[in-house]
VOMAR-200653 format. One record per residue (C-alpha): residue in one letter; x, y, z. Coordinates in steps of 0.2 Angstrom, whole numbers, plus 2048, in hexadecimal, padded with zeros to 3 digits. Example, Ala and Ser with C-alpha at 12.3 -4.5 7.8 and 13.67 -1.06 7.14 Angstrom:
2
(fitor a (83E 7EA 827))
(fitor s (844 7FB 824))
// end
This chain:
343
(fitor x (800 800 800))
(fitor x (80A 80F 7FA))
(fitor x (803 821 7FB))
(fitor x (7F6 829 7F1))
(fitor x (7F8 83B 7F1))
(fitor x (7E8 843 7EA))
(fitor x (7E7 857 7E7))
(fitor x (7E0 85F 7F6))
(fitor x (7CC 860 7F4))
(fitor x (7C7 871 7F3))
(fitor x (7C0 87B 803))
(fitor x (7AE 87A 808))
(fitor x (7A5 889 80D))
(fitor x (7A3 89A 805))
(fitor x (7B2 8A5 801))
(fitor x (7B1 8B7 804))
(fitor x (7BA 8BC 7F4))
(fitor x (7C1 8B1 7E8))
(fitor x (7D3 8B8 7ED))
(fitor x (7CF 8AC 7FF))
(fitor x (7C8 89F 7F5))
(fitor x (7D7 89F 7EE))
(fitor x (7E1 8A0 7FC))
(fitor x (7D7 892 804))
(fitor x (7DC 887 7F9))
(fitor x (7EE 88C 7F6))
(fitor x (7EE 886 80B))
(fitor x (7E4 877 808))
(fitor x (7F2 871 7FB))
(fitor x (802 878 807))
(fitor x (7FA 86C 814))
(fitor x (7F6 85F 808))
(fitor x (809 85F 804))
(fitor x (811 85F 812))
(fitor x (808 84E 81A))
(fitor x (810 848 80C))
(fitor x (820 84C 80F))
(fitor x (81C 848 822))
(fitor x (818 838 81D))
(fitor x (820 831 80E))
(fitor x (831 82F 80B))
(fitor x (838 83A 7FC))
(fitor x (843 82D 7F3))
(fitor x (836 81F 7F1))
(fitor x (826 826 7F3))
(fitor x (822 818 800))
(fitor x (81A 81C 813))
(fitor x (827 821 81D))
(fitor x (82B 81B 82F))
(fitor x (825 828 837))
(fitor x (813 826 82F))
(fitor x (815 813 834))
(fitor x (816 819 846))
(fitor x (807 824 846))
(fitor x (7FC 816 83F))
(fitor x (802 806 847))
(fitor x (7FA 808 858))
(fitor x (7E9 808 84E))
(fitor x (7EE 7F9 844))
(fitor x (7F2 7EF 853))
(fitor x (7E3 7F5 85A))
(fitor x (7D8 7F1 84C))
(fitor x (7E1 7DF 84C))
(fitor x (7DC 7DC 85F))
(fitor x (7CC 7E2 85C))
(fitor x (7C7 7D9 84D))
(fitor x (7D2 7C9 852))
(fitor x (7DB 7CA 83F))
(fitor x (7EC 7C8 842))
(fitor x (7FB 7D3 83E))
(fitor x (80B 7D1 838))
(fitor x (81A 7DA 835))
(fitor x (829 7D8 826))
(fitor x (83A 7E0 828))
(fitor x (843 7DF 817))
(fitor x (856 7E2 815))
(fitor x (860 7E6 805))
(fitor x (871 7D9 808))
(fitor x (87F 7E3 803))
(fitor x (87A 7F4 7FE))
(fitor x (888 7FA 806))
(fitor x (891 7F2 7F8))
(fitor x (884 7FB 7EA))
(fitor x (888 80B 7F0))
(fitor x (89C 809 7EF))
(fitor x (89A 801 7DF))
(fitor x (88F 80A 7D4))
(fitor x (88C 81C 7E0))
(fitor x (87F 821 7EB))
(fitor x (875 826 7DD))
(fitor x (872 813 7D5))
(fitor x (86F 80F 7E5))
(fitor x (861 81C 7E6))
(fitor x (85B 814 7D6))
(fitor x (85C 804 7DF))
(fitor x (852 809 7ED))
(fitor x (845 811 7E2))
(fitor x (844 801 7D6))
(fitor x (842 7F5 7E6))
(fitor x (832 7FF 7EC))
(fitor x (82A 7FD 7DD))
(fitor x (82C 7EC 7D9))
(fitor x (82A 7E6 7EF))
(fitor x (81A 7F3 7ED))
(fitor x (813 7E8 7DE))
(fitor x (817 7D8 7E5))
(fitor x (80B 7DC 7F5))
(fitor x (7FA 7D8 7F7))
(fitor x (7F0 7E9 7F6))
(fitor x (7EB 7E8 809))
(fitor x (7FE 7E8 80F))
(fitor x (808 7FA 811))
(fitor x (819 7FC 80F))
(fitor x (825 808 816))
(fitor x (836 80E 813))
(fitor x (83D 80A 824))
(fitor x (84E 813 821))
(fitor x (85D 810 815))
(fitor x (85D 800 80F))
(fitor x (84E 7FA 818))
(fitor x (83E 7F9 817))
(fitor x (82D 7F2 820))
(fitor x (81B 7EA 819))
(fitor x (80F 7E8 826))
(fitor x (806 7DB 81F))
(fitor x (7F4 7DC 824))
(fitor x (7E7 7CF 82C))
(fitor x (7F8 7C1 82A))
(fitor x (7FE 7B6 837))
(fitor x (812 7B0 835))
(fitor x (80C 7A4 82B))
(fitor x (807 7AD 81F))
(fitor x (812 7BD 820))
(fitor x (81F 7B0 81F))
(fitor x (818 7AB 80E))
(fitor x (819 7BE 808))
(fitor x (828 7C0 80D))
(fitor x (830 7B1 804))
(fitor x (826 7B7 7F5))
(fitor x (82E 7C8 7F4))
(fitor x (840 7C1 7FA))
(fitor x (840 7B7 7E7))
(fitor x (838 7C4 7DD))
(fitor x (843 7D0 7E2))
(fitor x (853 7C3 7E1))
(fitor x (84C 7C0 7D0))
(fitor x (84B 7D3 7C9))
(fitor x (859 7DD 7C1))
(fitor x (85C 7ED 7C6))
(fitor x (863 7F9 7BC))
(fitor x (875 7FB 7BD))
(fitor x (878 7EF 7C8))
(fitor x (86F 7DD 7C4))
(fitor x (86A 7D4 7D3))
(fitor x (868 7D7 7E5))
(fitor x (863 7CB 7F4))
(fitor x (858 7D0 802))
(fitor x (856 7C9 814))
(fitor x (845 7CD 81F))
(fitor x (83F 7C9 82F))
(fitor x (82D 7C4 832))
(fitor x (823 7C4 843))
(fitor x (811 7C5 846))
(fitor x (809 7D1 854))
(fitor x (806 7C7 864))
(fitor x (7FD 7CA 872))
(fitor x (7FB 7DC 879))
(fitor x (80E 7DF 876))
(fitor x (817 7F0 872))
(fitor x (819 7F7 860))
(fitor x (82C 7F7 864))
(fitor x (82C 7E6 86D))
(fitor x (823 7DF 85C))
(fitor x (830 7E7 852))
(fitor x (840 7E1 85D))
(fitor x (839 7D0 858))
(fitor x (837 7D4 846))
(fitor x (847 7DC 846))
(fitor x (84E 7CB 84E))
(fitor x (84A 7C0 840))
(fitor x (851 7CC 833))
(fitor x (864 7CC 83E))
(fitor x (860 7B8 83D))
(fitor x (85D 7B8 82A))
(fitor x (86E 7C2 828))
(fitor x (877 7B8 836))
(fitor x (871 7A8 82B))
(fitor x (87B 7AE 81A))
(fitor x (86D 7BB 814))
(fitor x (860 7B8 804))
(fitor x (855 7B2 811))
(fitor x (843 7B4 81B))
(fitor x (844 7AE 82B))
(fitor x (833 7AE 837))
(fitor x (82D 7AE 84A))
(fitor x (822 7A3 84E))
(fitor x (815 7AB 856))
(fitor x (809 7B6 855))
(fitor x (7F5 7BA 85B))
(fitor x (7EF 7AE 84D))
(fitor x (7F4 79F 858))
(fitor x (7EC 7A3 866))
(fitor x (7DD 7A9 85C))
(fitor x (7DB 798 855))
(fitor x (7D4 78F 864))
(fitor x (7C3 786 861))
(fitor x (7B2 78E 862))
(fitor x (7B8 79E 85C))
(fitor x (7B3 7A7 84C))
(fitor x (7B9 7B6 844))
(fitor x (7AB 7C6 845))
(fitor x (7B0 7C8 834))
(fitor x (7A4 7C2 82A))
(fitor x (796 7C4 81E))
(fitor x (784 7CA 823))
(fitor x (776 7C4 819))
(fitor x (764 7CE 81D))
(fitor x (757 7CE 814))
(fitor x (756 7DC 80B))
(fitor x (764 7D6 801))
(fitor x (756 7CB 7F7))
(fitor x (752 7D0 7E8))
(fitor x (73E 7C6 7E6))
(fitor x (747 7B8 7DA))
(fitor x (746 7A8 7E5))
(fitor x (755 79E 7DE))
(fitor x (75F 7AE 7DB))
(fitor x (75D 7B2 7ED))
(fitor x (760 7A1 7F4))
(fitor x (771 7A0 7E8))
(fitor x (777 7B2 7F1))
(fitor x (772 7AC 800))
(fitor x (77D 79C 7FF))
(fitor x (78B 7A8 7F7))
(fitor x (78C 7B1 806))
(fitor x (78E 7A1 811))
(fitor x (79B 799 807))
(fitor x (7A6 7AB 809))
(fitor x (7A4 7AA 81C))
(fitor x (7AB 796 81A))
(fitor x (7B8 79C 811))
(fitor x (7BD 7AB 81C))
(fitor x (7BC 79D 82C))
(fitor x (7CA 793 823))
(fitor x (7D6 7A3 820))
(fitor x (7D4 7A4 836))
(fitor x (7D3 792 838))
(fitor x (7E5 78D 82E))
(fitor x (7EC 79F 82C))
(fitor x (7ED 79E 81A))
(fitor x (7F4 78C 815))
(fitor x (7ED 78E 805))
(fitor x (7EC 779 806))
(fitor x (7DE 77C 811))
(fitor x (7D7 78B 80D))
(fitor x (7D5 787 7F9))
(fitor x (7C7 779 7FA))
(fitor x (7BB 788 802))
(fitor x (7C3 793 7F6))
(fitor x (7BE 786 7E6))
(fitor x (7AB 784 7F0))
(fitor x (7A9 797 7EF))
(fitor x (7AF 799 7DD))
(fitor x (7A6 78B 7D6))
(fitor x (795 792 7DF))
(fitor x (79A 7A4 7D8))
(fitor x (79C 79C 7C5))
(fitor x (78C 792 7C7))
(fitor x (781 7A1 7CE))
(fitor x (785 7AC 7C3))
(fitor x (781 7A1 7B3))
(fitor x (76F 79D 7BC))
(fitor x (76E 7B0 7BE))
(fitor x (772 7B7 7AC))
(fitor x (766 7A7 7A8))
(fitor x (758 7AE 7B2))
(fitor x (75B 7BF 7AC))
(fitor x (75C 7BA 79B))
(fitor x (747 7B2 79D))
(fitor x (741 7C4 7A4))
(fitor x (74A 7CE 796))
(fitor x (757 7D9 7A2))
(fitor x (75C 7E6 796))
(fitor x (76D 7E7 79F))
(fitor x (772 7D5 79D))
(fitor x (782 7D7 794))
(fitor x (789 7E1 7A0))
(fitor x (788 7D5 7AF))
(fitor x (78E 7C8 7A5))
(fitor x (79B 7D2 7A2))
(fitor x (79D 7D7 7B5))
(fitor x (79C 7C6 7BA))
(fitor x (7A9 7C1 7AF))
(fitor x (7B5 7CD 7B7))
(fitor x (7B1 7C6 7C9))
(fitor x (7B4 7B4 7C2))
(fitor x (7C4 7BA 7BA))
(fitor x (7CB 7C3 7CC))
(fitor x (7C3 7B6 7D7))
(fitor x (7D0 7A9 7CB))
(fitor x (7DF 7B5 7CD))
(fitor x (7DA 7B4 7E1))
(fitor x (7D9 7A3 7E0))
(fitor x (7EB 7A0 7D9))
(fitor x (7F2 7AD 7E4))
(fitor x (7EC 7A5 7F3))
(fitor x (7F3 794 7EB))
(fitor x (803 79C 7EA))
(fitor x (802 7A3 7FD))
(fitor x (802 7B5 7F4))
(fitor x (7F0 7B9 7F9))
(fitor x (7EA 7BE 80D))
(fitor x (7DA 7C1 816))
(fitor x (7DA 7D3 811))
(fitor x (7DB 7D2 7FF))
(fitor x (7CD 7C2 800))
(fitor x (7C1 7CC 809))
(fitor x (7C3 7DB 800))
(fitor x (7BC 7D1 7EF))
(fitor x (7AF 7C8 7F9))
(fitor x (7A8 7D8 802))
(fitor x (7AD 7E5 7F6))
(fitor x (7AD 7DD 7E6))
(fitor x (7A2 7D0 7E5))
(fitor x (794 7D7 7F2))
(fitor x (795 7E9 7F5))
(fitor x (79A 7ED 7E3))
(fitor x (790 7DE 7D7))
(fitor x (782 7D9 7E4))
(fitor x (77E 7EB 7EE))
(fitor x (780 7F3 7E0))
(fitor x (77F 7EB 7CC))
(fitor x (773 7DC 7D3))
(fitor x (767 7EA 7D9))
(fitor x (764 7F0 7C7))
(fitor x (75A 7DF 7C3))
(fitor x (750 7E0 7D5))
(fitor x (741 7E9 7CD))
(fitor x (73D 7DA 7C1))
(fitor x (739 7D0 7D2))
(fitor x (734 7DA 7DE))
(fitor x (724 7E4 7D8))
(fitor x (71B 7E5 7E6))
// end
């Protein structure tokens, strides 16, 4: 999650003149600006460590509070040292520039990444336990070790994983994050090494179930019995699956056969859907179809993204609720509710 700086929205209220109009909004951008420079860092564009310390006690909070677990990745250039004597400081710039681009891509979109300071750098990879952060972290390791950069080829990188646990301090979290990176250099470098621990353990116990899950009310039905039932079992089937992310903390071995139930219940419903649609003449019929051909398409990229232990909790729950219901249901399904429900 890199940062998205917008141009400052304009002032609300009523100017006096337009000179304070103007004025107004020549303030509104100077502000604007400078959070960014508070919070970003100027060679990479990434968060900065400072902004990772003014939101981390709400992230941690938000991770109790909801029971989804946190984890944390230090990353490592081995040897920049040598970069920089080599080639100059300012390849090595490059370098640092061209390793935030491609770490940022090789994230899920729920994670954020921060320059930490010189050759380092931090993801804080949302609603992942060890296990899983592990599993990103040994993802980014080999792409990065696979890219050349410019001027200088290849580059190794070490990181250091540990999930939150318990109610412990941000900087206690971090000693142990910073623990398992000085273990992946001590151990020849080009490694991940991991803590064992974390919240997600403890949360696993028996009998208790994420709050995280989706609601099903009636005013969600649209008059169309089968249509109905089918969303109705949709919405079931995502809870399953968001069960098995808490239950085995992303061991995509067991997480893929709910994953599979889910998608083959999606493809089926929405063939039965266009179907029924087709029989009451819906004038917008090719553009669901089109709509739920994107959904299948992104819900068969998750679906290989969690197989390769790339995808999280985050990004699964932000297709189910966002895409799939908020987005398609909520909103595009909504269009056809007049052909059933006229009363």
């Amino acid at each position: 999650m890199t940062p998205n700086h917008n141009n400052p929205p304009p002032a609300t209220g009523q100017c006096a003149t337009p000179d304070s109009c103007a004025t107004r909004l020549e303030l509104a951008r100077q502000i604007a600006e400078l959070e960014s420079r508070v919070t970003t860092d100027a060679l990479t564009g990434l968060w900065n460590r400072a902004h990772f310390d003014h939101i981390i006690e709400k992230e941690l909070d938000r991770s109790l509070r909801h029971r989804q677990p946190l984890s944390l990745i230090l990353l490592d250039i081995d040897n920049f040292k040598r970069i920089n004597d080599a080639f100059g400081h300012q390849v090595g710039d490059r370098v640092l520039r061209e390793l935030a681009i491609v770490a940022n891509s090789a994230i899920r979109s729920s994670d954020a990444l921060f320059r930490w300071g010189g050759e380092e750098f931090a993801v804080l990879a949302m609603s992942s336990g060890y296990r899983g952060a592990g599993r990103l972290a040994e993802s980014l390791r080999g792409q990065l070790a696979s890219h050349l950069f410019p001027s200088v080829g290849s580059l190794t990188v070490s990181l250091g994983v540990a999930e939150h646990a318990d109610a412990e301090s941000a900087e206690d979290w971090f000693r142990r994050a910073d623990a398992m990176l000085y273990a992946a250099k001590h151990d020849g470098r080009n490694a991940v090494r991991i803590d064992p621990q974390g919240n997600s353990d403890q949360w696993r116990e028996p009998g208790i179930r994420p709050n995280l899950h989706l609601v099903w009310q009636e005013a969600h039905e649209c008059g169309e019995p089968s249509i109905d039932r089918e969303h109705q079992e949709l919405f079931e089937l995502a809870n399953d699956l968001i069960d098995e992310f808490f239950a085995h903390d992303e061991d995509s071995g067991q997480i893929l056969p709910a994953f599979d139930r889910l998608l083959g219940h999606i493809a089926r419903h929405f063939a039965s859907e266009e179907e029924i649609l087709a029989r009451h003449g819906y004038a917008e019929l090719e553009a669901h179809r089109r709509a739920h051909a994107g959904l299948l398409a992104r819900a068969e990229e998750l679906r290989n993204a969690v197989k390769a232990g790339g995808a999280g909790l985050g990004g699964l729950v932000e297709f189910l609720a966002g895409d799939v219901v908020a987005r398609h249901l909520f909103k595009a399904d909504r269009d056809f509710f007049p052909l059933f429900n006229t009363q």
